[in-house]
C-alpha positions, -999 to 999 in steps of 0.1 A, spaced: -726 453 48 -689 446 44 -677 423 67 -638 425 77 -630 390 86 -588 393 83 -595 422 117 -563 413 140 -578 405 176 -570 433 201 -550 432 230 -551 445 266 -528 445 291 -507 420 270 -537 393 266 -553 380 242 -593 389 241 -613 360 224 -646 370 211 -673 354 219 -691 348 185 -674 340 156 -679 352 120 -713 341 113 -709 315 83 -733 327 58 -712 358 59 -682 344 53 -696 319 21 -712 352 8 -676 364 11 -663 329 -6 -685 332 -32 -677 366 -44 -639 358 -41 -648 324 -63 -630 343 -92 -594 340 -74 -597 307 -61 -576 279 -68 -592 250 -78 -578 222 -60 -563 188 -82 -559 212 -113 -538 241 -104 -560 265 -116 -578 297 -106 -614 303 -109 -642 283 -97 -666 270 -125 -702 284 -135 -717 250 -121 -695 249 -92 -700 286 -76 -739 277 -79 -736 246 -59 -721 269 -34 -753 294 -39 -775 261 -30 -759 256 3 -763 293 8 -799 288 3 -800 255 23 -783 270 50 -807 298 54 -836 279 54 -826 255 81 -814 288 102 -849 298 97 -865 259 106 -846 262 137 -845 297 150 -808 300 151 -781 314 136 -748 297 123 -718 307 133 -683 292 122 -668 286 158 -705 271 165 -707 240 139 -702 209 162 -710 174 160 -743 185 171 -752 209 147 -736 189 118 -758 156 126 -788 181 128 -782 196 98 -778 165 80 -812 154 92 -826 183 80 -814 174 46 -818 141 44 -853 135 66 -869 170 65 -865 180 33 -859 148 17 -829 151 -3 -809 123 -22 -781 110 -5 -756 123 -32 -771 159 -30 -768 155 11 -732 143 5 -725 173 -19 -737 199 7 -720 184 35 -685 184 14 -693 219 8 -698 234 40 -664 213 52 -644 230 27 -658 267 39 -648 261 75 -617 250 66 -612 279 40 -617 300 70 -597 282 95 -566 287 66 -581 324 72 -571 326 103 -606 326 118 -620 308 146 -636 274 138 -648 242 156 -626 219 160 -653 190 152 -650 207 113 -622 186 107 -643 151 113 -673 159 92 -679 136 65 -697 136 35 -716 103 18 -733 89 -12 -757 69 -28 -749 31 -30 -735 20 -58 -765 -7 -55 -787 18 -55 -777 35 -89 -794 31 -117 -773 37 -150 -787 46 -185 -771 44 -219 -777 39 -255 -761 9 -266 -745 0 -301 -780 -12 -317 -800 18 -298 -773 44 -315 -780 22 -348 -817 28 -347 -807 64 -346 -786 71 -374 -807 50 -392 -838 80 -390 -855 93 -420 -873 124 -424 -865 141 -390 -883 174 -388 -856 204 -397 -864 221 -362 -847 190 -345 -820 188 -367 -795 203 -351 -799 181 -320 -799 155 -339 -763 158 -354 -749 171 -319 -765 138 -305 -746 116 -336 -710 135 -324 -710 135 -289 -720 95 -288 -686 97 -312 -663 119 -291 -675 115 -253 -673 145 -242 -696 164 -213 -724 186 -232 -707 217 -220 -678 212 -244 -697 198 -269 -719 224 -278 -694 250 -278 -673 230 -306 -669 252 -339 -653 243 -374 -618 259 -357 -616 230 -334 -613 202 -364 -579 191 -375 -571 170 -404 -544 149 -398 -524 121 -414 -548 93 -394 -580 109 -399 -603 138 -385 -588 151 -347 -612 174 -326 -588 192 -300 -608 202 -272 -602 223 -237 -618 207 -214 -647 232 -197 -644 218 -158 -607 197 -158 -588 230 -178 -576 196 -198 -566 198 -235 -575 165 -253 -576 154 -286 -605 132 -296 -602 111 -331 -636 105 -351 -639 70 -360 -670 72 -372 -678 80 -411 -715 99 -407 -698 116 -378 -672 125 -398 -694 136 -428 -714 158 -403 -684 177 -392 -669 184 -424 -702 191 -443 -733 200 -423 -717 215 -390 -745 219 -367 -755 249 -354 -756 263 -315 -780 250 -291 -790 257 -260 -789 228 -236 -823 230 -223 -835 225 -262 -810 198 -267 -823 178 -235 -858 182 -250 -854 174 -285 -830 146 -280 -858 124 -260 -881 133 -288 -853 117 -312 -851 87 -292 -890 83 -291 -886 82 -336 -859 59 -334 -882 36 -308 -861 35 -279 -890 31 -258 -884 -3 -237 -898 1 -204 -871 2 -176 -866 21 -144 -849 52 -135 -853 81 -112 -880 111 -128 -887 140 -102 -923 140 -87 -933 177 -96 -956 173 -62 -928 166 -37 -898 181 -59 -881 145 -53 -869 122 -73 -882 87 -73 -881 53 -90 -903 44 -116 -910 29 -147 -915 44 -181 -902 41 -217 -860 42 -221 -865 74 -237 -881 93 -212 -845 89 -191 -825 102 -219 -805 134 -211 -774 150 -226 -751 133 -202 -761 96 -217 -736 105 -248 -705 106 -223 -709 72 -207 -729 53 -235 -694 63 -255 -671 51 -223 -693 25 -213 -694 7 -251 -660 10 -255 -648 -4 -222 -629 -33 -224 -625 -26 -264 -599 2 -261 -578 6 -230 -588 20 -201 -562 47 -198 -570 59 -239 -610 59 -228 -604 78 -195 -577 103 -214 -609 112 -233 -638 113 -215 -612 137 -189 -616 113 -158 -583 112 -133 -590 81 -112 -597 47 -129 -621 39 -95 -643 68 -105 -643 59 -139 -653 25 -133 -678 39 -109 -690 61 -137 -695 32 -161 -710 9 -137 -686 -22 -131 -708 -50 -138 -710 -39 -173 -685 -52 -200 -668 -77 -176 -662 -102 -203 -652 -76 -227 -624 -76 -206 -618 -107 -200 -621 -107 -242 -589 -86 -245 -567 -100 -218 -570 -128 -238 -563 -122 -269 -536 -99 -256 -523 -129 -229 -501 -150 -255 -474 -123 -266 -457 -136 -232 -462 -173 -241 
């Protein structure tokens, strides 16, 4: 059913006539989501929400309904309160058990539909304006990545079965280039450049609409690319085979990390063998991460396509590398002296 939610209110007698119910809000996200191609995607400047991003907005869709159903009630925009908002998050964060970052996510998510309909014209709550969103502790996080003698044990494998082959040379490159797996896997011969320093990969960013231009440093990287391209992957495969890869090369100390508990559909902290944490998204920050405090910040985080140096830190972990800095002031220090 097509709901008209720009309708101008009627009038009688000169007044206004409220209505009593608002638009009810899984309406109008049905309606944001089918408009996601048109929108502008705030920070960037561009138009068109993201694969990733418009299912997010599916999950709260799906979240929504299922606490409507929990409770008996319907939603409607003018009808999110303080209330409703603190019940809601209860329901995500005590009934259902979600992490704090996913019940963060969803809250930021429903904020930014009431206030897309607000800028709609349409009634809201005025309590929309004061909910707030949260996240895990940075305490609380626990951070994986491969560091330089890990990556070592890897290039340094023999006889890796052909049907792993391909993951195993996207793995080599994106621990070289540190980009997100997205735009990784979709780079082709046309997006190498030889130039006067070396090998450049010029890259548009997937989720920031950034162009950036990566140099490869390293020289079996650099013979991959030129010689033995790999082939496409899917990402499923490529988070499959490249714990395998990691289980030859021995990465296999035991430490803790969160694994989903296929019984409660939570995750939870336990401990099991490094390589059993491994997914596609370790290349990005064990590439920041061991080059912090080795290259400048700003070169790493032009790169790896963060804006903010506090989220990139965040991203990294701070405790890590500390003296690293403290390395490169140093040396650096004297040219004043």
């Amino acid at each position: 059913m097509h709901v008209n939610f720009y309708k101008k209110p009627q009038k009688t007698h000169k007044t206004l006539i409220k209505v009593e119910k608002s638009v009810l809000f899984l309406d109008y996200l049905d309606h944001f989501i089918s408009n996601s191609a048109t929108k502008r995607v705030q920070g960037y400047g561009t138009v068109g929400l993201a694969h990733n991003t418009i299912r997010t907005y599916k999950s709260l869709f799906r979240i929504v309904k299922a606490y409507e159903f929990e409770k008996s009630e319907k939603l409607y925009l003018n009808s999110i309160d303080k209330y409703t908002a603190e019940s809601f998050t209860r329901f995500l964060k005590i009934e259902q058990q979600y992490s704090d970052n996913y019940c963060g996510q969803l809250l930021k998510l429903l904020k930014i539909i009431l206030r897309d309909a607000e800028k709609s014209g349409l009634e809201v709550h005025p309590y929309s304006n004061y909910i707030e969103s949260f996240k895990q502790k940075s305490s609380d996080r626990i951070l994986h990545i491969l560091n330089p003698s890990e990556i070592k044990a890897l290039k340094g494998l023999q006889n890796i079965p052909e049907v792993y082959t391909d993951s195993y040379n996207w793995l080599l490159i994106g621990l070289c280039i540190g980009q997100r797996v997205s735009d990784l896997l979709k780079l082709s011969p046309d997006n190498l450049r030889k130039a006067p320093a070396g090998l450049y990969i010029d890259i548009l960013q997937q989720k920031t609409k950034k162009a950036v231009t990566v140099g490869v440093a390293d020289p079996l990287v650099i013979e991959l690319l030129e010689n033995e391209f790999p082939r496409k992957v899917s990402q499923v495969v490529f988070n499959k085979q490249i714990k395998a890869l990691c289980k030859m090369a021995r990465i296999d100390g035991l430490v803790s990390g969160f694994k989903n508990n296929p019984k409660t559909r939570r995750k939870e902290i336990v401990d099991a063998p490094k390589y059993e944490f491994v997914t596609s998204h370790i290349m990005r920050r064990s590439f920041a991460s061991n080059y912090y405090g080795k290259i400048e910040t700003p070169l790493l985080m032009n790169i790896t396509g963060h804006s903010k140096e506090s989220t990139f830190l965040t991203y990294i972990g701070t405790h890590q590398n500390k003296d690293a800095l403290a390395n490169l002031f140093m040396q650096q220090a004297g040219v004043i002296w």
